[in-house]
C-alpha positions in Angstrom: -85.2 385.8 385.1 -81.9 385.0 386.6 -79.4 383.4 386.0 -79.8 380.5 388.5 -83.3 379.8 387.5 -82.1 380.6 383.5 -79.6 377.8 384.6 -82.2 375.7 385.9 -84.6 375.4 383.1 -81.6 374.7 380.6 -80.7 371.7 382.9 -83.8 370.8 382.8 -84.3 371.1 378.6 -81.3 368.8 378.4 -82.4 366.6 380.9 -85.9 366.3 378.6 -84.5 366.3 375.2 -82.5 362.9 376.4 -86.0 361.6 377.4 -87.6 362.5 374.1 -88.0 359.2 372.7 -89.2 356.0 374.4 -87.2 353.6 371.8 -84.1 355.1 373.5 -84.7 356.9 376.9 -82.8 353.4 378.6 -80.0 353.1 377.6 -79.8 349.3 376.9 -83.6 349.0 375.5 -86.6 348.7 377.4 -86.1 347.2 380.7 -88.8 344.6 381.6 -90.5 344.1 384.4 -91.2 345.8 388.3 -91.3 349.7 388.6 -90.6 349.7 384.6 -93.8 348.7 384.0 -95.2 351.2 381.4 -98.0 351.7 383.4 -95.4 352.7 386.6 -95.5 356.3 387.7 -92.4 355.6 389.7 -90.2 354.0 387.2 -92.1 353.7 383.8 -93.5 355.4 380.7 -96.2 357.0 382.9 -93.7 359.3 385.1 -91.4 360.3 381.9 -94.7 361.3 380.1 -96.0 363.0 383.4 -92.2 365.1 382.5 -93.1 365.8 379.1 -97.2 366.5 379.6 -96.0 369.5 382.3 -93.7 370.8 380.0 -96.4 371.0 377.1 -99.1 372.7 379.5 -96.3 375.1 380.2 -95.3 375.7 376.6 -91.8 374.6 377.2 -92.4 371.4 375.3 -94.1 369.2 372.4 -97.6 368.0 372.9 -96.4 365.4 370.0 -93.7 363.7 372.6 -96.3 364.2 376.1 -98.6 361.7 373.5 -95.9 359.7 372.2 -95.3 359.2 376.0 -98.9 358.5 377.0 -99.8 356.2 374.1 -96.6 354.3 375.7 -97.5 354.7 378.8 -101.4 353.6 377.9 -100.0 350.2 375.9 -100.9 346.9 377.0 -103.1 345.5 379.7 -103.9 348.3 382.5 -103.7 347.0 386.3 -107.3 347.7 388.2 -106.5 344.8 390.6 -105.6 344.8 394.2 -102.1 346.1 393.4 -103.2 349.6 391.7 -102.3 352.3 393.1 -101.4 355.5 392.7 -98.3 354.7 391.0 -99.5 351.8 389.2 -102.4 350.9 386.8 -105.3 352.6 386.2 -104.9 355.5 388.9 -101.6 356.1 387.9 -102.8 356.3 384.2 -105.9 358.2 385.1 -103.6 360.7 387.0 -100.8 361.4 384.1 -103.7 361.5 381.8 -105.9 364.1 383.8 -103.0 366.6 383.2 -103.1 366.1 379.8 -106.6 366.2 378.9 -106.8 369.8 381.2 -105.1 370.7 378.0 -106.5 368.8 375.6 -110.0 367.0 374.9 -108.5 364.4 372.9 -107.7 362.3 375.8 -111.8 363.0 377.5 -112.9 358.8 376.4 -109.6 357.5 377.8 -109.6 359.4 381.0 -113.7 359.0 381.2 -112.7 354.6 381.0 -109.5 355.2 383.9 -111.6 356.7 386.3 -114.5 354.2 386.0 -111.4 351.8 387.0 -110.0 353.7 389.7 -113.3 354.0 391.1 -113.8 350.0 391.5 -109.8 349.9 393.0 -110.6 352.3 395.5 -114.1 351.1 396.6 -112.8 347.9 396.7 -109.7 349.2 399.1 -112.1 351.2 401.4 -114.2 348.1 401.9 -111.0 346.0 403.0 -109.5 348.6 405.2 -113.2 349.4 406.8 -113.7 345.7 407.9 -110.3 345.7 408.9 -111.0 348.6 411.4 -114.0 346.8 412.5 -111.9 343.9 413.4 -109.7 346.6 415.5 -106.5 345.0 414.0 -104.0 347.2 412.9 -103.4 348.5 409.5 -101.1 346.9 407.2 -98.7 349.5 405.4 -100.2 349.2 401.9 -104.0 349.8 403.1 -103.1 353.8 404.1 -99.9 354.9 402.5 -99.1 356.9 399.6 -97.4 354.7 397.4 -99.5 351.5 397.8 -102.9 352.8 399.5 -105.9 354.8 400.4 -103.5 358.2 401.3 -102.5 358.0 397.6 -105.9 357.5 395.8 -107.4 360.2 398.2 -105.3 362.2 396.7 -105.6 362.0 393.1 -109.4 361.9 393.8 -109.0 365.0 395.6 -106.9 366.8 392.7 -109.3 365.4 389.8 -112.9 365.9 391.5 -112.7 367.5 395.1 -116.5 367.5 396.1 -117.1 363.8 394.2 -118.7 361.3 396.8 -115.5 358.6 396.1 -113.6 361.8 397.7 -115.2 362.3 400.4 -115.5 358.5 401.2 -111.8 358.5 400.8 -111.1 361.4 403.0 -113.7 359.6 405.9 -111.5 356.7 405.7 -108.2 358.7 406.2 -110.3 360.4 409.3 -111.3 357.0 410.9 -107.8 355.9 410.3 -106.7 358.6 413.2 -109.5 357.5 415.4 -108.6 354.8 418.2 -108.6 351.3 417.8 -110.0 349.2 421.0 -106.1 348.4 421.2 -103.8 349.5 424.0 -104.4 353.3 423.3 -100.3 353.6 424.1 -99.5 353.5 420.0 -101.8 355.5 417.8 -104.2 353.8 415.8 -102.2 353.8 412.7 -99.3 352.1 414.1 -98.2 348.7 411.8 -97.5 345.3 412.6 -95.0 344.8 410.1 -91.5 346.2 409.5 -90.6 349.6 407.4 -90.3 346.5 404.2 -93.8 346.3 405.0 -93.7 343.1 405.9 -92.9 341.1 409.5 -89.6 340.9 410.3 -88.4 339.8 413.7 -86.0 343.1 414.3 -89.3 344.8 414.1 -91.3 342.4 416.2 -93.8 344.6 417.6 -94.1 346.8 414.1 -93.0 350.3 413.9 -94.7 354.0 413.4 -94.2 355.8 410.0 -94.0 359.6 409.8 -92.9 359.6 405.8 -94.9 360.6 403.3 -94.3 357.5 401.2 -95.4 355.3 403.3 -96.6 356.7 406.8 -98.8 359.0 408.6 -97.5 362.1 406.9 -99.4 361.4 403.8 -102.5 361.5 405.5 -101.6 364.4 407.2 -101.2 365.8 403.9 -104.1 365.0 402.3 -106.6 365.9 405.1 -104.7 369.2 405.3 -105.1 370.0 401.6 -108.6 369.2 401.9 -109.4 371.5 404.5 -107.5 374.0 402.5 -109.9 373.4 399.4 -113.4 373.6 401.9 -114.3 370.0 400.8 -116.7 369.2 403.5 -116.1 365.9 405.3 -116.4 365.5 409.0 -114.3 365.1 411.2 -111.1 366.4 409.7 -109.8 369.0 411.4 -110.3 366.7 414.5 -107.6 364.2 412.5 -105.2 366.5 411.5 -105.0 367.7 414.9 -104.4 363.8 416.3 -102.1 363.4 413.9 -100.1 366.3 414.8 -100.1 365.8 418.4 -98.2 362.4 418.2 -96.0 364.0 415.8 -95.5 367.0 417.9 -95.0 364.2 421.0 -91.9 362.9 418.9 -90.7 366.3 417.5 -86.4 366.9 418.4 -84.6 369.5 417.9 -85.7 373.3 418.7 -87.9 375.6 417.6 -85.6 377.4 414.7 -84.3 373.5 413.9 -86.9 371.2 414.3 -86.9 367.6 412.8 -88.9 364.0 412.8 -87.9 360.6 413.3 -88.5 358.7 409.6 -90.1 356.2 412.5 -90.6 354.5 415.6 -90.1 350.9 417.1 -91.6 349.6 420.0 -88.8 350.1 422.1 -88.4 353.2 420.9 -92.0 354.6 421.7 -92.0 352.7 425.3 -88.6 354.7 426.4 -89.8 357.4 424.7 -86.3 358.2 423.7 -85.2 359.4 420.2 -81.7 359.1 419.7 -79.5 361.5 416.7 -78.7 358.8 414.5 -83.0 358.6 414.1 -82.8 361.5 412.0 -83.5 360.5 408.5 -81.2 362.2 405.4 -83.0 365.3 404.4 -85.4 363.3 401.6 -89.0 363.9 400.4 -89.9 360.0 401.5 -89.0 360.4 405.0 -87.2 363.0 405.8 -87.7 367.0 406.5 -88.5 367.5 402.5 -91.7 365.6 403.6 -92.7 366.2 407.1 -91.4 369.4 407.1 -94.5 370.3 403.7 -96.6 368.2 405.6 -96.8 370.4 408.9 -97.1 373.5 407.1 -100.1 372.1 405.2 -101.5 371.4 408.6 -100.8 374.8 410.1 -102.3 376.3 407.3 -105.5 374.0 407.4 -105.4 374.4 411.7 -105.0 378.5 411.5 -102.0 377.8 413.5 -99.2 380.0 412.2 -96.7 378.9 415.1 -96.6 375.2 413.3 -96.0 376.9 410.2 -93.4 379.3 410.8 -92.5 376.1 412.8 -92.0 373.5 410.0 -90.6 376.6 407.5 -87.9 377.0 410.1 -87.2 373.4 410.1 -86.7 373.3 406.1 -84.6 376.7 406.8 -81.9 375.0 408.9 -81.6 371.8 406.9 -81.0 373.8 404.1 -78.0 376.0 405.6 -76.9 372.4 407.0 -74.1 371.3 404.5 -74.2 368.2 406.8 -77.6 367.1 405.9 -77.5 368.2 402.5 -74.5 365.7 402.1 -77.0 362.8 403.7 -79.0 362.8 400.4 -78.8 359.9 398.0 -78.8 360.3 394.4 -80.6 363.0 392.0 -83.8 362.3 393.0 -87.3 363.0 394.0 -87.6 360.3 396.3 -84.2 359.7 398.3 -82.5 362.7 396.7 -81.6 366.4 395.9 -84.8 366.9 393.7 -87.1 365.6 395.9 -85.7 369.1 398.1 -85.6 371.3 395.8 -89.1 370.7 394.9 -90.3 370.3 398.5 -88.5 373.7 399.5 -89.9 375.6 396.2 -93.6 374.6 396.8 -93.2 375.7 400.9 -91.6 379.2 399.6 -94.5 379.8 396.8 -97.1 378.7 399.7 -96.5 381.5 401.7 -94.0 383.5 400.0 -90.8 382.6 402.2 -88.3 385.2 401.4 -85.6 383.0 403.6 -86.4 379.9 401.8 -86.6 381.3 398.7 -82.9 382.8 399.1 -81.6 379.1 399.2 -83.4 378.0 396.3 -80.1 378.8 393.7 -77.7 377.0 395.7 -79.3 374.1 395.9 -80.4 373.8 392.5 -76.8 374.5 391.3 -75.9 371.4 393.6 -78.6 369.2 391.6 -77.0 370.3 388.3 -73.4 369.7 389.3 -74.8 366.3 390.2 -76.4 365.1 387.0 -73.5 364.3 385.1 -71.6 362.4 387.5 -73.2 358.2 387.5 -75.4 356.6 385.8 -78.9 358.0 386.7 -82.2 356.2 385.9 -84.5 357.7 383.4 -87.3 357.2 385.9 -89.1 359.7 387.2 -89.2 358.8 391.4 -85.5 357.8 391.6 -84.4 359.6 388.1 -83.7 362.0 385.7 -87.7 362.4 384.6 -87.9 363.6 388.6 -84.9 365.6 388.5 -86.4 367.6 385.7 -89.6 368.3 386.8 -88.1 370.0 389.6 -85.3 371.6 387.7 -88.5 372.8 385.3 -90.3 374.2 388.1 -88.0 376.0 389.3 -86.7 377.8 386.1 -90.5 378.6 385.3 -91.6 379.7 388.6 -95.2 377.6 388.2 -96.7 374.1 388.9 -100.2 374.8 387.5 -103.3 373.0 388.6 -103.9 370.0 388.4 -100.6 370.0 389.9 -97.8 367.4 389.0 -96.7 367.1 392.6 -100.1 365.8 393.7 -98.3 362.3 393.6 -96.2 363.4 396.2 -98.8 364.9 398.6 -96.7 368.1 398.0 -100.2 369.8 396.2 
């Protein structure tokens, strides 16, 4: 192994080791409340156990702290109401604890009792956003995305049971998301009425169009993409992925050897048809090229269309030769920050074996480690140092074994 990657996994041991114990991981106790939630992926004890579950399946760490973790992350009441998601309540718990009973078959009863739950949430979801469809009103942002919706559950349904009939309904609603509304056929049929908040907001007054992963149309892209990729058999989505890459390809700047997307659209924006420079987003997995750039390689390689992928590799390529860009980024993380990346960049190069990308891989992980001592970072795993390892991790091992960790970031 060498030396970078050597470095990386140290960096990410330390980074681990200071997340060991949940009566200390924050520094002033347990902080109460919003994303801290236990049961939060994003900010709770479920992503810092998601951190230490991936390093026991890759005997790097202690099964004792992954269940330590998880018995945190399991405490209390569990969310299977309208706000579960993904990230939050049962799904999120089923997901963390899906990669730990792969290992284990201590945690079979638990997980057995979270996916009964996330069942319910998610038929209850896909009847909501089907009689909203029917209506032909447009899609509020939590019905589809990642973070909040259908985009995100599809996925983890995808990861835990492919060819299970709550997939495949799941995937037909992401399809009949792409197909037109009897709206003005001028905005595509996944086009919200509210602002990028997700909610109205009069500097946004005819709603905006999302090409993030976290919260647009680049999730489903994702997702129907990986799909394909695994043969699940649901109609109609090759048809969607291509929809879906047309408007994106309609919106595409840049060149060939330099592409990039607009994080999103206004109204004004979409009638003048006009993307000005100051559109492009920072370089982030959320809604920048760390995203879109993963998500149109997952579409080349479910379309057979290796232009788009050598495309959306070349696009990565530049923004990581692009001191510029790289100086955009926010923080350590996986969502606004370096890790988010690194990771996105190390899953394109081990899709198709990117020697170029590849090459850039060291510098930018000794960018995230000269990073992590300066501020205080979160412990978190979205925003944090739980993120920032599991990248640094993956790096140093060389491996994200399924069921992938990155699923939660329509990255796998």
């Amino acid at each position: 192994m060498s030396a970078p990657f050597i470095a990386a996994l140290s960096a990410a041991e330390q980074l681990a080791q200071s997340l060991a114990d949940p009566r200390t991981a924050w520094p002033d106790g347990r902080p109460a409340g919003g994303r801290a939630w236990p049961q939060s992926l994003a900010g709770g004890a479920s992503g810092i156990a998601l951190l230490h579950i991936e390093r026991a399946r890759s005997g790097h760490g202690s099964w004792y702290t992954a269940h330590t973790w998880l018995t945190a992350a399991l405490h209390g009441e569990v969310s299977a109401t309208a706000n579960a998601s993904l990230l939050f309540g049962a799904p999120a718990l089923a997901f963390i604890t899906h990669r730990a009973a792969d290992a284990s078959r201590r945690y079979g009863h638990v997980l057995k009792r979270l996916d009964e739950a996330t069942f319910v949430v998610t038929r209850n979801r896909l009847a909501e956003a089907h009689q909203r469809i029917d209506r032909a009103a447009r899609p509020p942002m939590q019905e589809f995305d990642l973070i909040q919706g259908l985009s995100g559950l599809a996925a983890l349904h995808l990861s835990r049971h492919a060819h299970h009939d709550i997939t495949h309904e799941t995937l037909a609603y992401l399809v009949r998301l792409t197909e037109p509304l009897a709206a003005p056929v001028t905005l595509p049929p996944w086009w919200m009425d509210v602002a990028p908040s997700g909610a109205p907001d009069p500097d946004y007054p005819g709603g905006h169009g999302n090409f993030g992963l976290a919260h647009g149309i680049g999730s489903a892209l994702s997702v129907l993409s990986l799909a394909l990729l695994r043969d699940v058999a649901v109609a109609g989505m090759a048809e969607a992925v291509q929809r879906i890459c047309t408007w994106t390809d309609q919106w595409r700047q840049g060149h060939k050897t330099a592409a990039w997307w607009p994080g999103l659209l206004s109204v004004e924006q979409a009638t003048s048809k006009e993307v000005h420079h100051s559109l492009r987003p920072r370089p982030s997995w959320c809604y920048g090229i760390a995203g879109t750039a993963r998500a149109q390689q997952l579409a080349g390689l479910a379309l057979r269309d290796p232009a788009r992928v050598q495309g959306a590799e070349n696009a990565l390529l530049a923004t990581l030769r692009d001191a510029s860009q790289l100086n955009k980024l926010s923080g350590i993380g996986l969502c606004h920050g370096t890790a988010g990346l690194l990771h996105a960049a190390w899953r394109m190069a081990a899709e198709t074996g990117s020697a170029p990308i590849t090459a850039e891989l060291p510098r930018l992980a000794e960018r995230l480690i000269k990073e992590l001592p300066h501020d205080h970072h979160d412990p978190e795993l979205l925003d944090g140092t739980a993120g920032a390892a599991l990248a640094l991790h993956t790096l140093g091992t060389g491996n994200a074994p399924a069921p992938h960790w990155d699923t939660f970031l329509a990255l796998a």
